[in-house]
Every structure is written in structure tokens, then in C-alpha cells.
C-alpha positions as CSV (number, residue, x, y, z in Angstrom):
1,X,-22.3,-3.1,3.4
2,X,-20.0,-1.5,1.0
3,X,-16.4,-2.4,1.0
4,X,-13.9,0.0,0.0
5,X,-10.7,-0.6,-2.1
6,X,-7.7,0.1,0.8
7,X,-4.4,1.3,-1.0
8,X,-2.8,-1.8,0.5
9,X,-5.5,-4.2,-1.2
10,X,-6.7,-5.6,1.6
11,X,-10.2,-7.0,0.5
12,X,-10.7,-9.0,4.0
13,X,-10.5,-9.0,7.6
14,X,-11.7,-7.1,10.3
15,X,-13.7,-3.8,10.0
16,X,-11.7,-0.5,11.3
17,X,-14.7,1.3,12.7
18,X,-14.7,4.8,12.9
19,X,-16.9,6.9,15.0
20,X,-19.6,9.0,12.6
21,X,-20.3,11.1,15.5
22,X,-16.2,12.5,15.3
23,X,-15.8,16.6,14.7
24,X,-14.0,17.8,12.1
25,X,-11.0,18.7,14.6
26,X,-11.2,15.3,16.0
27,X,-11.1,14.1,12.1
28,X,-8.6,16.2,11.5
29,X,-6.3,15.4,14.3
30,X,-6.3,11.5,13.3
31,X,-5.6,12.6,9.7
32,X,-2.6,14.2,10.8
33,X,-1.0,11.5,12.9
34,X,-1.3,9.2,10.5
35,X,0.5,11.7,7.9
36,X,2.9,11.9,10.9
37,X,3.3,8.6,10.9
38,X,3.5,7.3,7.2
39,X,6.3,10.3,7.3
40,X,8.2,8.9,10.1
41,X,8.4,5.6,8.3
42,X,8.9,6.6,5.4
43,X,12.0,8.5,6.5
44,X,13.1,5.7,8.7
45,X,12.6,3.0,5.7
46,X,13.1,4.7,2.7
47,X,15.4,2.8,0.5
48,X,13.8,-0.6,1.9
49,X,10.5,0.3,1.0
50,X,11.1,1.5,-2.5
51,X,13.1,-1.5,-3.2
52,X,10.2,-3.7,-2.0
53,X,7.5,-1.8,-3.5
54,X,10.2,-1.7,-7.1
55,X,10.6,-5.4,-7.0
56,X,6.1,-5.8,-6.0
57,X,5.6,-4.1,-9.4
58,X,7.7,-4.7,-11.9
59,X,6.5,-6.9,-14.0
60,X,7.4,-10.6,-14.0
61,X,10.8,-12.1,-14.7
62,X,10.3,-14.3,-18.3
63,X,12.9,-16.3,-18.3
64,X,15.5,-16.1,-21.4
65,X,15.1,-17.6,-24.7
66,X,17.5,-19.0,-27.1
67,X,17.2,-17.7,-30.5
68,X,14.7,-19.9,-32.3
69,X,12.9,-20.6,-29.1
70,X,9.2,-20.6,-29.8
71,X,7.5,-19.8,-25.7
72,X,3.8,-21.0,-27.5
């Protein structure tokens, strides 16, 4: 089975199983409450989330050093 990179990274877990027998409408339809969705969040949680995601993805804190401080 081929596993699929998942924008949140997941790598493990359960499977999601989604019908193949689904019409395009009924596809379509799922698509679009989702998109509903993530845009309901995203309006309700805004400034949380980007502060979360900001401090997930900055690069890490090294702490200060003195001058003549050799870090090797």
C-alpha cells in the first residue's frame, strides 16, 4: 500500500477510507465542506494558529554567545 505525505505529517495511524465508487458531485460536495470548514477555523482561530504554526517553523533558538565563545 502506498502511503501518502498528509500536510499535517502524519505518517501513522489509522487509514481514512474513502469510497472509489463516490461521483464526482459526491466528491465534490466533501471537498467543499471541508474548504468550509478549514475557513470557519481559520476565521475563528486566526491569530492563534499563525502564532503556533510561526513559532512550529522558525528555526531553533541557539542560545547566545559571548564574544570569544567557540560553540565546536
Amino acid at each position: 500500500m502506498t502511503r501518502h505525505h498528509l500536510p499535517s505529517g502524519t505518517t501513522s495511524g489509522l487509514d481514512f477510507l474513502i469510497p472509489d465508487n463516490w461521483s464526482a458531485d459526491q466528491a465534490l460536495a466533501v471537498v467543499e465542506l471541508i474548504d468550509d470548514l478549514r475557513e470557519r477555523i481559520c476565521m475563528h482561530y486566526q491569530f492563534a494558529l499563525h502564532e503556533l504554526l510561526h513559532e512550529q517553523r522558525a528555526p531553533p533558538v541557539i542560545p547566545h554567545l559571548s564574544d570569544g565563545d567557540d560553540p565546536f
